[in-house]
N, CA, C and O atoms as a Tinker XYZ file with bonds, in Angstrom:
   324  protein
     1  N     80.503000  106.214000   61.934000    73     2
     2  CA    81.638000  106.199000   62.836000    64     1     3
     3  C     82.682000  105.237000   62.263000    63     2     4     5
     4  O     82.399000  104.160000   61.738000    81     3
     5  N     84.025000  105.772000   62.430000    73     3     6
     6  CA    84.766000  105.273000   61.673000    64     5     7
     7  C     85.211000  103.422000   62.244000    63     6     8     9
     8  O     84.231000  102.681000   62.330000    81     7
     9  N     86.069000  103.036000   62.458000    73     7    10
    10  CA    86.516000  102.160000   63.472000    64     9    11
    11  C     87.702000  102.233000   64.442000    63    10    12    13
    12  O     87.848000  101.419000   65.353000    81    11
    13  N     88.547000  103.254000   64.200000    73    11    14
    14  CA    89.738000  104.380000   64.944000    64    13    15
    15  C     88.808000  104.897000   66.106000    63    14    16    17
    16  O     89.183000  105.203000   67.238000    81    15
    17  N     86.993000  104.953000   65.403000    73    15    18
    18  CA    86.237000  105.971000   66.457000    64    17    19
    19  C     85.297000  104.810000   67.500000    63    18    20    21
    20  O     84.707000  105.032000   68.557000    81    19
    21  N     85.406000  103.884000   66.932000    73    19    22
    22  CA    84.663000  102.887000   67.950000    64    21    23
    23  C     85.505000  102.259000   68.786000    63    22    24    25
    24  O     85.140000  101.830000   69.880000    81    23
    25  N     86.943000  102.135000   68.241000    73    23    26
    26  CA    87.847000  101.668000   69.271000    64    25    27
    27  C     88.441000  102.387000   70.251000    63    26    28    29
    28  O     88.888000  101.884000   71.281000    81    27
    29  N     88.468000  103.531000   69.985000    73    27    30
    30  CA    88.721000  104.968000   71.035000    64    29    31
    31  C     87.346000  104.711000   72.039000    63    30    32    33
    32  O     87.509000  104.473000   73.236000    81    31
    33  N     86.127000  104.777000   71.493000    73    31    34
    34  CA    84.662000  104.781000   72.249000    64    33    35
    35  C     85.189000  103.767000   73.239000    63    34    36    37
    36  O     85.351000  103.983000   74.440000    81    35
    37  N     85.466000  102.515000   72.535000    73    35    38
    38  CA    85.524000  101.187000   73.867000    64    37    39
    39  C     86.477000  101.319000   74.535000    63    38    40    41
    40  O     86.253000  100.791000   75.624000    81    39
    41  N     87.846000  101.913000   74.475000    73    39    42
    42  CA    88.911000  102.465000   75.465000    64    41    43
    43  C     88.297000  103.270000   76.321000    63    42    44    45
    44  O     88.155000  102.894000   77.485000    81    43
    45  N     87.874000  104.384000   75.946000    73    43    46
    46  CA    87.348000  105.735000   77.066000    64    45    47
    47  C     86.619000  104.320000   77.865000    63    46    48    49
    48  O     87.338000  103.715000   78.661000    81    47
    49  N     85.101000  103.790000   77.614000    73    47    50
    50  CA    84.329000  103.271000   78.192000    64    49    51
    51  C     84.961000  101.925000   79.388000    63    50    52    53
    52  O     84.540000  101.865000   80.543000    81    51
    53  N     86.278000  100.689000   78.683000    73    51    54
    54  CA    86.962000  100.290000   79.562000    64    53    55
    55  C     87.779000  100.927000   80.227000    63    54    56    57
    56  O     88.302000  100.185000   81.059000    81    55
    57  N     88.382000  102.597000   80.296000    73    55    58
    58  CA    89.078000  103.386000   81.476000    64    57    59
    59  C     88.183000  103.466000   82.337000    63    58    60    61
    60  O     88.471000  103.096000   83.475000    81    59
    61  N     86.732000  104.009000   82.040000    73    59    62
    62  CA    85.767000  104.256000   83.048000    64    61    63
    63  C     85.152000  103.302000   83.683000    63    62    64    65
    64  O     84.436000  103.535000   84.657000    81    63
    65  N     85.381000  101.979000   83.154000    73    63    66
    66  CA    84.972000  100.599000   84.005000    64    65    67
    67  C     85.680000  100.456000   85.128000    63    66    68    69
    68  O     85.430000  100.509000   86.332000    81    67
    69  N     87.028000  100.177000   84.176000    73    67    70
    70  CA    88.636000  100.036000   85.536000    64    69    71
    71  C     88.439000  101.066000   86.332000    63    70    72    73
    72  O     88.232000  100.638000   87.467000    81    71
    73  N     88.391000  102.530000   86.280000    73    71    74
    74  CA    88.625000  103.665000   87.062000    64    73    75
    75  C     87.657000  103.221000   88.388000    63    74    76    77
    76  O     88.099000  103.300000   89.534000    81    75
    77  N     86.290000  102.748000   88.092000    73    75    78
    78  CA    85.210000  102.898000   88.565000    64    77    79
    79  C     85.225000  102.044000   89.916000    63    78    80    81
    80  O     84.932000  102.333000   91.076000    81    79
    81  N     85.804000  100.567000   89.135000    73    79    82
    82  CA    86.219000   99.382000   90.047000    64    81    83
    83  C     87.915000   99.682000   90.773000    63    82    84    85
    84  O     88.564000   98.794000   91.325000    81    83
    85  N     88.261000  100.740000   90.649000    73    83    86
    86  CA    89.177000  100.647000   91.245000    64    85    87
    87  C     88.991000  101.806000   92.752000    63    86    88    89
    88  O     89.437000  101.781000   93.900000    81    87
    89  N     88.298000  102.529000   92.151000    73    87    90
    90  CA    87.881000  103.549000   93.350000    64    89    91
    91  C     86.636000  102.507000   94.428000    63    90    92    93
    92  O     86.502000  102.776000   95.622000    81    91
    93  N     86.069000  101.689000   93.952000    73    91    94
    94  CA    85.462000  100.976000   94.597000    64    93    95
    95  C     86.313000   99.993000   95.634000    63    94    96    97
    96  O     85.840000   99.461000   96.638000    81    95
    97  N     87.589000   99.884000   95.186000    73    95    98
    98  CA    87.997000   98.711000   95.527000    64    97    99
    99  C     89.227000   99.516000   96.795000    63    98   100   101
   100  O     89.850000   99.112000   97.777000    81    99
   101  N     89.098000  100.682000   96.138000    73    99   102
   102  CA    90.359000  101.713000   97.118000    64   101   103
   103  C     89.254000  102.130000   98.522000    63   102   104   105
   104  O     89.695000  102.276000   99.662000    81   103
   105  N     87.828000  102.272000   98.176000    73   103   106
   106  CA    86.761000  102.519000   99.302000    64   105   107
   107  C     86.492000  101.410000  100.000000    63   106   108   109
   108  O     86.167000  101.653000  101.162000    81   107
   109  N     86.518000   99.962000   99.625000    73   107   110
   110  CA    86.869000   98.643000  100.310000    64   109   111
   111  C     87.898000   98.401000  101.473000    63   110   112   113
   112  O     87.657000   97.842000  102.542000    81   111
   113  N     89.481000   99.104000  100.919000    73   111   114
   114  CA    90.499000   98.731000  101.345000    64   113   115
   115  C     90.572000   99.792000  102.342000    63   114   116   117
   116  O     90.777000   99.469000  103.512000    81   115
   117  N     90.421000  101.103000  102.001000    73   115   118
   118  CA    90.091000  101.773000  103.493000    64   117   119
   119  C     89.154000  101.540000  104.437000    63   118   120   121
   120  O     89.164000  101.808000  105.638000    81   119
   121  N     88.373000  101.032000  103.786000    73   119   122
   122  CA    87.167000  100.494000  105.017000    64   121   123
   123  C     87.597000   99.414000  106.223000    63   122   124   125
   124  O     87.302000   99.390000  107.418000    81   123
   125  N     88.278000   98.685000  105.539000    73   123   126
   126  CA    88.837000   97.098000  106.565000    64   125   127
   127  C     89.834000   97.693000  106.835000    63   126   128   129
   128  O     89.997000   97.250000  107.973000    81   127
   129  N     90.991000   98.648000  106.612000    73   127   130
   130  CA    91.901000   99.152000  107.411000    64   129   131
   131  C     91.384000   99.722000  108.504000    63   130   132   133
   132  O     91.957000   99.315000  109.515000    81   131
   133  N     90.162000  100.842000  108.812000    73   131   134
   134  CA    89.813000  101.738000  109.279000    64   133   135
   135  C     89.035000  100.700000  110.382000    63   134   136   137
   136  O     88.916000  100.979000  111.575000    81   135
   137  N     88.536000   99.467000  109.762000    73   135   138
   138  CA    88.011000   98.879000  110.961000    64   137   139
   139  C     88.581000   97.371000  111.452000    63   138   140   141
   140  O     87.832000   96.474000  111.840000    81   139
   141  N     89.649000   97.289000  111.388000    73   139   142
   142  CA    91.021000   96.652000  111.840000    64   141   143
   143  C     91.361000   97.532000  112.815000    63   142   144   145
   144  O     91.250000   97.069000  113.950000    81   143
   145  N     91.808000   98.853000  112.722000    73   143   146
   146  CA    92.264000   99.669000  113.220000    64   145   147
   147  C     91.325000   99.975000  114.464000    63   146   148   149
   148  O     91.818000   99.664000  115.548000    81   147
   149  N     90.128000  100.500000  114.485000    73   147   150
   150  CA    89.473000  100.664000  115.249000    64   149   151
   151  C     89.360000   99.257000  116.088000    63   150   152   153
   152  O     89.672000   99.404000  117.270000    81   151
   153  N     89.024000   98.081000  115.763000    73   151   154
   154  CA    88.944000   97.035000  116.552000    64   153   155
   155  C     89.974000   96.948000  117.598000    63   154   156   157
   156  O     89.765000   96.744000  118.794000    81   155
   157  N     91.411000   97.171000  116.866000    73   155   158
   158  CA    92.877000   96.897000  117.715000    64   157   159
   159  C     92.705000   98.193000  118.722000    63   158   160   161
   160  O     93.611000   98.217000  119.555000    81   159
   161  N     91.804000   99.228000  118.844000    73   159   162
   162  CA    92.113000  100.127000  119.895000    64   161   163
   163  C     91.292000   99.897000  120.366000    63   162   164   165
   164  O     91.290000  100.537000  121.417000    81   163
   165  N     90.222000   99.158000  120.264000    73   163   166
   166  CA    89.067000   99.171000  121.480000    64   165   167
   167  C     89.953000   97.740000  122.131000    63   166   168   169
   168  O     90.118000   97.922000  123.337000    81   167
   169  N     90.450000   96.624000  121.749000    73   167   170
   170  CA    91.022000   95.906000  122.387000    64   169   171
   171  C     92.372000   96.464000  123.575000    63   170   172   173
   172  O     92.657000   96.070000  124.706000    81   171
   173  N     92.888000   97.382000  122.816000    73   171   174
   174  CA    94.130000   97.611000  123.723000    64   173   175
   175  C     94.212000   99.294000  123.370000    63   174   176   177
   176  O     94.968000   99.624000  122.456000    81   175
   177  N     93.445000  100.343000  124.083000    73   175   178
   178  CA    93.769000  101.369000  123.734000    64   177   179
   179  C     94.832000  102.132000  124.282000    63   178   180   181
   180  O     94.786000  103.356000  124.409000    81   179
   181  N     95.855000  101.367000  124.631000    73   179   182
   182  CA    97.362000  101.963000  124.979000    64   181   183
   183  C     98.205000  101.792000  124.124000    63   182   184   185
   184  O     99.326000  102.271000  124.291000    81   183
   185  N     97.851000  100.968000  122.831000    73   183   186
   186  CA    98.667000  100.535000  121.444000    64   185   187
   187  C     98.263000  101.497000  120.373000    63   186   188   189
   188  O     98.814000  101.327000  119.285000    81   187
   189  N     97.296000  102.600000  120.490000    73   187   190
   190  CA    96.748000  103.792000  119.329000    64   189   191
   191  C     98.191000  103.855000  118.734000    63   190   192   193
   192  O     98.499000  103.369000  117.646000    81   191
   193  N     99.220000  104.656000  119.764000    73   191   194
   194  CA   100.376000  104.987000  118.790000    64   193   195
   195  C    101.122000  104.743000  118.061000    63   194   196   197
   196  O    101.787000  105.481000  117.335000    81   195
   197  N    101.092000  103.079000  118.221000    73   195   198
   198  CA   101.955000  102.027000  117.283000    64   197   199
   199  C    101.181000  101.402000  116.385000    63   198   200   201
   200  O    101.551000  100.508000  115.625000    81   199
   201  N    100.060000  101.890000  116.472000    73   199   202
   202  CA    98.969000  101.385000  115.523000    64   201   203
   203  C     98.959000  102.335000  114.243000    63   202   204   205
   204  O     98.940000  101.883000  113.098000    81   203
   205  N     98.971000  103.409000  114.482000    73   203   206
   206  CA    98.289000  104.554000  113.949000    64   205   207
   207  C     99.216000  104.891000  112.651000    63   206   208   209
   208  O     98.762000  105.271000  111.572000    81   207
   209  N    100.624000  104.681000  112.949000    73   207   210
   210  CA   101.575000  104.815000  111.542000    64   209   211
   211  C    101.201000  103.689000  111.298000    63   210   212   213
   212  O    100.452000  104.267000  110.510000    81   211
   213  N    100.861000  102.186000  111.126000    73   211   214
   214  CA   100.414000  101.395000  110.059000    64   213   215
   215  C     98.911000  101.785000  109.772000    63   214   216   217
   216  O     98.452000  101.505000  108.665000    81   215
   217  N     98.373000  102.215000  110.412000    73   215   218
   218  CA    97.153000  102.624000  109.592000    64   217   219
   219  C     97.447000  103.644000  108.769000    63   218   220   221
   220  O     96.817000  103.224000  107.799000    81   219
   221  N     97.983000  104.811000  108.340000    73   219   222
   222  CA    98.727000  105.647000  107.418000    64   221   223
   223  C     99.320000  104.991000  106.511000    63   222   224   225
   224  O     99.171000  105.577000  105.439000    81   223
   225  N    100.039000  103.880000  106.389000    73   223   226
   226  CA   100.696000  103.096000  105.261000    64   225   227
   227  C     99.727000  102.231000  104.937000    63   226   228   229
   228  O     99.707000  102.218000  103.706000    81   227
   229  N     98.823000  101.421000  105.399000    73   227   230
   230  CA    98.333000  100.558000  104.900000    64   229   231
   231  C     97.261000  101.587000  103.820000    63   230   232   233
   232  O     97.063000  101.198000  102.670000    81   231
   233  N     96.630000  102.883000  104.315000    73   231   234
   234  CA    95.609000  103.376000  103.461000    64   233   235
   235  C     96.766000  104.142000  102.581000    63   234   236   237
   236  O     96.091000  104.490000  101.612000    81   235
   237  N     98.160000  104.640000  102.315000    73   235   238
   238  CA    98.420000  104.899000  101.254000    64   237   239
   239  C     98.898000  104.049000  100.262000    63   238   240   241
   240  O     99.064000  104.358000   99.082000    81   239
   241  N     99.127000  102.906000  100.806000    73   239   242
   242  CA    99.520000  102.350000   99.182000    64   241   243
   243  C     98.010000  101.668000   99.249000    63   242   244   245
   244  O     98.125000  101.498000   98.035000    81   243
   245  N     97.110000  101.292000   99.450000    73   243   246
   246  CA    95.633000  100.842000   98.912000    64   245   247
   247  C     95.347000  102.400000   98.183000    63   246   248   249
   248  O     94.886000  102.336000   97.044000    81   247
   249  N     95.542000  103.544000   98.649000    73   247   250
   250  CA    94.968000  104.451000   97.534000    64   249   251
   251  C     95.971000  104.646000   96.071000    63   250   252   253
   252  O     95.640000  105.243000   95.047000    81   251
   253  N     97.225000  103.973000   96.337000    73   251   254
   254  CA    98.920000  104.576000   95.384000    64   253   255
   255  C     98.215000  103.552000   94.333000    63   254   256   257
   256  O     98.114000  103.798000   93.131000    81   255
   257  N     97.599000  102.008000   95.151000    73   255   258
   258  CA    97.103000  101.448000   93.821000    64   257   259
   259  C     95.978000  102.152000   92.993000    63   258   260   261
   260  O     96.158000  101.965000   91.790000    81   259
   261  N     94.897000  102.886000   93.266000    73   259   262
   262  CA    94.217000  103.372000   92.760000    64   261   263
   263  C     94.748000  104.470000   91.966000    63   262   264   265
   264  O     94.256000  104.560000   90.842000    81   263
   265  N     95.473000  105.170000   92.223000    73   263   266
   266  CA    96.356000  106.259000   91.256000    64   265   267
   267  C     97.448000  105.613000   90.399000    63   266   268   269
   268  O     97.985000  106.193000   89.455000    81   267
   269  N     97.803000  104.073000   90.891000    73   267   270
   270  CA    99.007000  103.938000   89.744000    64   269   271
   271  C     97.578000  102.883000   88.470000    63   270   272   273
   272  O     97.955000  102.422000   87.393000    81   271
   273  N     96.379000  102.763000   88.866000    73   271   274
   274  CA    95.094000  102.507000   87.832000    64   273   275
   275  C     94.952000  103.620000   87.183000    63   274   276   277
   276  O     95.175000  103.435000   85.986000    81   275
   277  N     94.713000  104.568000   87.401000    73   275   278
   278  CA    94.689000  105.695000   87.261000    64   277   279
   279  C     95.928000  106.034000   86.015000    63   278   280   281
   280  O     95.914000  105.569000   84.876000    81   279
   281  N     96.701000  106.728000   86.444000    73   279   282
   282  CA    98.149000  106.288000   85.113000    64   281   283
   283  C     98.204000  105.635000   84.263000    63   282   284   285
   284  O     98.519000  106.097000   83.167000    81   283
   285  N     97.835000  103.900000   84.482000    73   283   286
   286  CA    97.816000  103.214000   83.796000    64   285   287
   287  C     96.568000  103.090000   82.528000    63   286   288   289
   288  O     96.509000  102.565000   81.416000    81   287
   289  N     95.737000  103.811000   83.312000    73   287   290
   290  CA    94.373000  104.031000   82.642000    64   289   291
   291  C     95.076000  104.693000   81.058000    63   290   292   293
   292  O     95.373000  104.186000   79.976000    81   291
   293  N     95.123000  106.025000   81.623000    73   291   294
   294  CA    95.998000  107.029000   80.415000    64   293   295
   295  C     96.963000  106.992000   79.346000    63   294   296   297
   296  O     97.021000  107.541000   78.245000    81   295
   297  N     97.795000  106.093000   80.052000    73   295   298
   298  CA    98.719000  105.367000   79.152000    64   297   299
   299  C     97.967000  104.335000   77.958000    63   298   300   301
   300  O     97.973000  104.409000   76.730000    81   299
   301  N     97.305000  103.318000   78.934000    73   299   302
   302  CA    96.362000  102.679000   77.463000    64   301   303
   303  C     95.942000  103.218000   76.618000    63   302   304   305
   304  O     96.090000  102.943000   75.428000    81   303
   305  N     95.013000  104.554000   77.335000    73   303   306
   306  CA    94.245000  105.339000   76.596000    64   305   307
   307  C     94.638000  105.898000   75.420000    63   306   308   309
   308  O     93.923000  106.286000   74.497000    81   307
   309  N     96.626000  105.921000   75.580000    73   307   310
   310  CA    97.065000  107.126000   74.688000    64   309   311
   311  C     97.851000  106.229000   73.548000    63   310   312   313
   312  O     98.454000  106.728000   72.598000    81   311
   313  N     97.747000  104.922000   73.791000    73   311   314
   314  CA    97.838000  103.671000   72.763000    64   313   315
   315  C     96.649000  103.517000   72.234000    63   314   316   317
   316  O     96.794000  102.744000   71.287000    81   315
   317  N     95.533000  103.837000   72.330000    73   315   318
   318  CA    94.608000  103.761000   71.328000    64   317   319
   319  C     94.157000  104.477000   70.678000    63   318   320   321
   320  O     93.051000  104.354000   70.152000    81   319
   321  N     95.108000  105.640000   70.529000    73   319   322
   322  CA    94.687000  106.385000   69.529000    64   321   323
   323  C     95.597000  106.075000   68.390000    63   322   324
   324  O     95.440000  106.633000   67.304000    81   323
């Protein structure tokens, strides 16, 4: 194996580290939204509706970070070749 081919090997293998920890970390961040959220309606369930669009923003940019990892993944990827 050449060394063009071992340094490509350790790119693919650190995308699939980052990718891995980042979907972990996007299943984290929906989790404590989802139970933030749920807590604030069992406290006051006449506030669901003003609740409910920040629960929609808070889980899309915790997932926008996982897709802009994602991108960023590819881009490295396409510097090491």
């Amino acid at each position: 194996m050449t060394d063009h081919g071992i340094m490509f090997a350790g790119a693919i293998l650190g995308f699939g580290i980052a990718l891995g920890g980042a979907a972990i970390g996007a299943c984290v961040g929906d989790a404590v939204a989802g139970n933030a959220f749920l807590g604030g309606i069992a406290r006051q369930p006449e506030a669901q509706g003003r609740m409910l669009p920040w629960l929609f923003a808070v889980i899309g940019l915790v997932e926008g970070m996982y897709f802009v990892t994602f991108g960023l993944g590819f881009v490295l990827l396409s510097q090491a070749r």
